[in-house]
N, C-alpha and C positions, 0 to 999 in steps of 0.2 A: 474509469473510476477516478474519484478525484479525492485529493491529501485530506484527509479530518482535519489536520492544522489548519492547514493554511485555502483550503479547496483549491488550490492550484492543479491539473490536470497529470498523471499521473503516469510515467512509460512502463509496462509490463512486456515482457515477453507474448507472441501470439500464442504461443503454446504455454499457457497458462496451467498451475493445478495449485490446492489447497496447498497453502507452506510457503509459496513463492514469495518472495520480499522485493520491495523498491524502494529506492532511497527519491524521495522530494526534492527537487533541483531546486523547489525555491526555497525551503523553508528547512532540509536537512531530516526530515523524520522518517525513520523507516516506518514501511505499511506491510502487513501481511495480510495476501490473499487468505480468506475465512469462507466461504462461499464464491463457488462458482457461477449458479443458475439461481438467481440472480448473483452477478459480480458485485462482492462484498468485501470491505479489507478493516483490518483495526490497527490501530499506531500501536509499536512494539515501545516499551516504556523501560527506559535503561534502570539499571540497578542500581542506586546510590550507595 
């Protein structure tokens, strides 16, 4: 899966489930896994 930011490729654990988060090595945004089958994620959007 790849960053909504920046589409930079994206490390997830193999054991994957719905909730899982990954922070973007290039661009710093976290993603949360949203879908599995097919693998989906959406950028978490900090609180101002």
């Amino acid at each position: 899966m790849n960053c909504p930011d920046c589409s930079q490729d994206l490390p997830f654990p193999e054991t994957q489930h719905i909730g899982s988060i990954s922070i973007c090595e290039n661009c710093g945004a976290e993603v949360e896994i949203t879908s599995l089958d097919p693998l989906m994620g959406r950028a978490i959007e900090e609180m101002k």
